[in-house]
N, C-alpha and C positions, 0 to 999 in steps of 0.2 A: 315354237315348241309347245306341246298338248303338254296340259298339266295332267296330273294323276290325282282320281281319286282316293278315297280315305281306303277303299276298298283293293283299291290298283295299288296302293303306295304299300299295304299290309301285303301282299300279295307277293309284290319288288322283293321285301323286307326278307318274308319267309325263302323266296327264291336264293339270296345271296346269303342268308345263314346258314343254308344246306347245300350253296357251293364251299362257303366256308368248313364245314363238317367234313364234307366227303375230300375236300382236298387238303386237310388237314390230317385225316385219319383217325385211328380211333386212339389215339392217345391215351384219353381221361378213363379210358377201358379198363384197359390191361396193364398202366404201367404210368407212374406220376407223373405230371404234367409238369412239372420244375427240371423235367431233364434236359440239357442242356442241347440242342440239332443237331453242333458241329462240335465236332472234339476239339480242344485247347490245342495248340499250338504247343510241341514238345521239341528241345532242341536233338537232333539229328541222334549225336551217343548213346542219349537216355530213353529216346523213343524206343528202341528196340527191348529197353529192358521192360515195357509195359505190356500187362496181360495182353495175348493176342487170341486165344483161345480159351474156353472153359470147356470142363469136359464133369461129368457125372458119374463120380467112379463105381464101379461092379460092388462094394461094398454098403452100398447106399441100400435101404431095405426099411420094411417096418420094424419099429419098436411098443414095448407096452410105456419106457421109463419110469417102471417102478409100478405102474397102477395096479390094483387088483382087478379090473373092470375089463382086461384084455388091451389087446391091440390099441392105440390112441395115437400114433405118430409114425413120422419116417426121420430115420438118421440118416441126415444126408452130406455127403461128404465132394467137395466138389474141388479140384484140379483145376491151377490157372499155369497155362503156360505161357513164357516170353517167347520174343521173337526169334530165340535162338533156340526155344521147346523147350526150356527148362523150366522146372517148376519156379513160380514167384508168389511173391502176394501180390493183393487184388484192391485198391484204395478204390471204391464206390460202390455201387448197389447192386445186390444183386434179387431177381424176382423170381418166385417160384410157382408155378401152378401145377397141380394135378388134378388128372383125367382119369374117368372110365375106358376101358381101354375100348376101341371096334376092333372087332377082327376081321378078317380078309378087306382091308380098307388099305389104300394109299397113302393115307393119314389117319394113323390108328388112334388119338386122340378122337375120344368121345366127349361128354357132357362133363363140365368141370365139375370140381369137387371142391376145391378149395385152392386159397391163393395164399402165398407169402411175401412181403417184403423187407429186406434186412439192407440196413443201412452201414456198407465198414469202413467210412468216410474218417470217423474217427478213430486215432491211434488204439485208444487204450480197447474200442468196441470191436476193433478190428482183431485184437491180439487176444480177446474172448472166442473167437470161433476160428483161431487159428490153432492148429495141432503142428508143433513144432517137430515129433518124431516122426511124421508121416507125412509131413510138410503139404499140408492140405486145410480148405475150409472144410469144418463139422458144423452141420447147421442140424439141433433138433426141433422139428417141426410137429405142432400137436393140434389136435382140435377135438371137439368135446364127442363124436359121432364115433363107433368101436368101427375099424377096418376088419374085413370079412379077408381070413387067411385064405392064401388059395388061387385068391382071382387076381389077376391083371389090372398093373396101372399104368400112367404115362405120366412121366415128372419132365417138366421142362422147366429152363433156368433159363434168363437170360441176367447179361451183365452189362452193367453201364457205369461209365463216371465220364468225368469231365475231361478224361484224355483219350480214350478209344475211342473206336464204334462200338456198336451193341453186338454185344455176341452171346448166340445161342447153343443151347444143346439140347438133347431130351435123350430119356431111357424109359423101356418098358420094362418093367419089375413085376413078380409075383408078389402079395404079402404074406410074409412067414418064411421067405426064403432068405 
């Protein structure tokens, strides 16, 4: 067996960390790295009662929340249904991003804009951004850059915890509508 040089063996090195990369994914990207591959094990009865879909309701839209300075957020309001389509709550995380919108594009998501992550792992964090008469999450998302009314966004969610799979949505929205 040929040994490897210093130069062969860095070479090996960089080879198997960008097998490791590209067959791992981009994780550390988009979306924490402590999420769990394989959902937990739920017994058979209870499984159905866990989020099986998230949806981005029509109500979802910019807001100023109070600023004088304009436009600064979206109220976003987001729908977990069970396996039976009823509405439920949602025990884990949920990640937000928003895009420029592309038009005449297959995937209308353009260049991000901004990302959120909210964690409703916890009882008391969870019953913070739960709306009991509309039986929905209200997540208010801000950032320091004024949104221009008018134009086109793309907001995608995805949701995760340690009992489902990751589930996705998105909407394109106007701001000011």
């Amino acid at each position: 067996m040929s040994k490897l040089s210093d130069s062969g063996r860095a070479r090996l090195f960089a080879a198997l960390a960008a097998a490791v990369v590209v067959t791992s994914g981009c994780e550390g990207l988009y979306w924490p790295a402590s999420r769990p591959v394989r959902p937990q094990a739920v017994p058979e009865p209870l499984e159905v009662l866990l989020p099986k879909q998230v949806r981005i309701q029509e109500f979802t839209g910019t807001r100023d929340f109070g600023q004088a300075e304009g436009v600064k957020g979206i109220d976003v309001r987001i729908e977990a249904k069970d396996g039976y389509g009823d509405t439920t709550k949602a025990l884990g995380t949920f990640h937000f991003e928003l895009f420029h919108y592309k038009p005449n594009s297959p995937d209308p998501k353009g260049d991000r804009i901004a990302v959120w992550t909210v964690n409703v792992e916890d009882p008391k964090v969870n019953r913070r951004y739960w709306n009991d008469i509309h039986r929905i999450y209200q997540f208010k998302l801000g950032w320091k850059e004024p949104i221009p009314v008018g134009r086109k966004f793309v907001l995608t969610v995805a949701f995760q915890s340690k009992f489902t799979e990751r589930l996705f949505h998105q909407r394109v929205f106007v701001s000011g509508e």
